[in-house]
VEXDREN-2710 file (C-alpha; in Angstrom, 1 decimal):
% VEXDREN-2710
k/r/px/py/pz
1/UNK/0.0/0.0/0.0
2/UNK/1.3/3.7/-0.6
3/UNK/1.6/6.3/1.8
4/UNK/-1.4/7.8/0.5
5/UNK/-3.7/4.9/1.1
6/UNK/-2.8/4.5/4.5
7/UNK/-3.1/8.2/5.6
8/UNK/-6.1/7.6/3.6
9/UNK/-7.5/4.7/5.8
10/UNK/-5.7/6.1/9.2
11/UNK/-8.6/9.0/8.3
12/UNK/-11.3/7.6/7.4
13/UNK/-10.4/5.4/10.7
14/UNK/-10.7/8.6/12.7
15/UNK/-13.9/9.6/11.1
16/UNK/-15.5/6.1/12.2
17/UNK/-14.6/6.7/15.8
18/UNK/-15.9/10.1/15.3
19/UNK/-19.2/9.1/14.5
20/UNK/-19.0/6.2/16.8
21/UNK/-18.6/8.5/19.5
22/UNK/-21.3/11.5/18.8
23/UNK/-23.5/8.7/17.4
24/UNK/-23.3/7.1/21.0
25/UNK/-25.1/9.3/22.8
26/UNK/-28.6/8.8/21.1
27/UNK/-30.6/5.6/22.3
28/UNK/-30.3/2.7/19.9
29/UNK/-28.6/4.7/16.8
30/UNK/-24.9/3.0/15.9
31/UNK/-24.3/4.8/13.0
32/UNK/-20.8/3.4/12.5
33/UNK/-21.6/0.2/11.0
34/UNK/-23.9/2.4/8.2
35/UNK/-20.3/4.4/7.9
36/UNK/-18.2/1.3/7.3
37/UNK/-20.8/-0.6/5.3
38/UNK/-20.5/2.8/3.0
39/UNK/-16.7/3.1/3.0
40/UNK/-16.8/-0.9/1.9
41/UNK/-19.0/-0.4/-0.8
42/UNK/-17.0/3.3/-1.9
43/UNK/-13.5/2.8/-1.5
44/UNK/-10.8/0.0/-2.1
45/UNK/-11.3/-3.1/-0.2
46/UNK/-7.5/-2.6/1.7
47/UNK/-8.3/1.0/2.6
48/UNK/-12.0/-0.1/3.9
49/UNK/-10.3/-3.2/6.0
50/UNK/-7.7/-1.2/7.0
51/UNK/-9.8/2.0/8.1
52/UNK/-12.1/-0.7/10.2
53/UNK/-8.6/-2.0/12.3
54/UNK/-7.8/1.8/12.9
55/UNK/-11.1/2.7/14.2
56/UNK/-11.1/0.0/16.3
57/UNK/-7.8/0.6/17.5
58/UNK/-8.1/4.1/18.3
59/UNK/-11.4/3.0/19.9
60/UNK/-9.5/1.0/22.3
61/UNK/-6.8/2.9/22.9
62/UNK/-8.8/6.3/23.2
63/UNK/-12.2/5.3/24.6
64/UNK/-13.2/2.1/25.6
65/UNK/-9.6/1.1/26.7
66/UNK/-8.8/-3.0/25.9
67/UNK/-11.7/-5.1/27.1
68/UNK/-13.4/-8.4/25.7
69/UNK/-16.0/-5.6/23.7
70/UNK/-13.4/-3.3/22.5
71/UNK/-11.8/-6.3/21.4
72/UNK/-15.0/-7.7/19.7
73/UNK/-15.1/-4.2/17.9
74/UNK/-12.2/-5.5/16.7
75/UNK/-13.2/-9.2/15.3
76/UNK/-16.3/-7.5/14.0
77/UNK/-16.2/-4.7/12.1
78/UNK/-12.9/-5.7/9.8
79/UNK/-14.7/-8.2/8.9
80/UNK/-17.5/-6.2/8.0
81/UNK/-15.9/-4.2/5.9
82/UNK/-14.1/-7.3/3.9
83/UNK/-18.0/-8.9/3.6
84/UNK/-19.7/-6.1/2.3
85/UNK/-16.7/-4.8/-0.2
86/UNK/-16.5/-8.5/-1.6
87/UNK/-20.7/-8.5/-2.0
88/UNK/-20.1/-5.3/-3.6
89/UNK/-22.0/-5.1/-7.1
90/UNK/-21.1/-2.2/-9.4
91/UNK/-25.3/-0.7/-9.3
92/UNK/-25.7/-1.5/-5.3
93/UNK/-29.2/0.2/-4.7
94/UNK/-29.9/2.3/-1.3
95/UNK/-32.0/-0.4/-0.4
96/UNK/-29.6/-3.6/-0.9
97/UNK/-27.1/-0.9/0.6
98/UNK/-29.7/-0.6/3.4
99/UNK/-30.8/-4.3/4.2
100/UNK/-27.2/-5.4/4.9
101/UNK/-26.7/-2.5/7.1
102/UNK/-29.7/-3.1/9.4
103/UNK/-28.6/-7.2/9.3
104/UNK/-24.9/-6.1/10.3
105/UNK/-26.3/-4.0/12.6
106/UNK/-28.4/-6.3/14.4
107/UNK/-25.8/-8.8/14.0
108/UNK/-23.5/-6.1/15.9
109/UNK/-25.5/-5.8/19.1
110/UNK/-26.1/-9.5/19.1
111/UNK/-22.5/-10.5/18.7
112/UNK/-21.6/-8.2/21.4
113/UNK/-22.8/-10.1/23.6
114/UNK/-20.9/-12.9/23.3
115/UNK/-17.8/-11.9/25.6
116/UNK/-20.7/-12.5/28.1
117/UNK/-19.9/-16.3/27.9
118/UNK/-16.6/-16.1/29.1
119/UNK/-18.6/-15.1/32.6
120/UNK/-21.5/-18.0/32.2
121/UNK/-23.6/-19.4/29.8
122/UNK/-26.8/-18.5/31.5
123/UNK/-25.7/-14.6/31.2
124/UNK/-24.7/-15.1/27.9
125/UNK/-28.2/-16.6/26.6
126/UNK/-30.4/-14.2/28.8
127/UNK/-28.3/-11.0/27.7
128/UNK/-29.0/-12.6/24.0
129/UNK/-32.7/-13.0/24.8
130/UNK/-32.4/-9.2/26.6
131/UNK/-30.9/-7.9/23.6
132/UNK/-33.1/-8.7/20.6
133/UNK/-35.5/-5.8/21.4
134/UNK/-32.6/-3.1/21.6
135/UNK/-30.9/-5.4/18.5
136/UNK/-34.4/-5.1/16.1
137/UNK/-34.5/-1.3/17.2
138/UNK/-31.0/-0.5/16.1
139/UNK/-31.5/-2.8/12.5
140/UNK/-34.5/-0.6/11.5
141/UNK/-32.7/2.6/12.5
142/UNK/-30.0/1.7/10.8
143/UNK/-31.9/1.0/7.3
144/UNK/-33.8/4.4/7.8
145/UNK/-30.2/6.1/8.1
146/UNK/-28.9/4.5/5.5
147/UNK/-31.9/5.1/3.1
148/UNK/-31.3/8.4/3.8
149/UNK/-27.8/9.4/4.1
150/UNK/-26.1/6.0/1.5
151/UNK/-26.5/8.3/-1.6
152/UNK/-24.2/11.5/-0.4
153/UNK/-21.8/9.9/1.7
154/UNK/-20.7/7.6/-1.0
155/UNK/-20.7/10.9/-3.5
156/UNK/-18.3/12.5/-0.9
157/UNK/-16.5/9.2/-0.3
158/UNK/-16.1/8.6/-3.6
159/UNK/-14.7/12.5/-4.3
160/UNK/-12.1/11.2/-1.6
161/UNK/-11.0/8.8/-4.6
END
């Protein structure tokens, strides 16, 4: 990679957590998974991946410090970002765009729970069971966001080209 892809991605990293973190104080809205879903599908698959580790990194070393969720954060949203820009179709509509955001993002609050399990089992399954309501919330926000907003970020991502 050149120097300019990785202040590229080391950016675009920064802007994650930047969302991340004014998106977190409003009740059920994660707007960072819509963010990455939109860098995967608008930039180069190396830059997406790597801007996913840097957010994540600078999550944990800013933020959440190093705990079994930061470090899910971690296992998660890379591979996010190497999912979506390997489904990536040239004509991805704000809809397609929109149903794998709301999946990935119900999939994030669901897999975040899984650290749980290193404490018990029973924990685990009832903070699952908790967690669909606050899980299907967060999806259908994140689809309205992204039916919204998927259009002009990826014209200003793609002006980042």
């Amino acid at each position: 990679m050149s120097v300019r892809q990785l202040v590229q991605a080391a950016l675009l990293g920064a802007l994650e957590l930047v969302v991340f973190t004014a998106f977190s104080g409003i009740l059920y809205l994660e707007a960072v998974t819509f963010t990455i879903v939109c860098v995967a599908l608008c930039l180069d698959r190396r830059i997406a991946v790597l801007s996913s580790v840097c957010f994540c990194v600078l999550n944990m070393l800013l933020i959440q410090c190093v705990t079994p969720w930061s470090l899910m954060y971690l296992a998660i949203y890379p591979l996010y970002s190497l999912g979506v820009s390997c489904l990536r179709t040239r004509h991805m509509t704000s809809l397609q765009a929109a149903l794998v955001t709301g999946c990935l993002s119900f999939l994030t609050g669901q897999l975040l729970q899984i650290p749980w399990m290193l404490f018990s089992r029973v924990l685990a399954a009832g903070y699952l069971l908790l967690g669909l309501q606050t899980s299907l919330i967060q999806g259908v926000l994140s689809v309205i966001l992204t039916l919204c907003l998927f259009r002009p970020v990826c014209a200003v991502l793609k002006t980042c080209r």
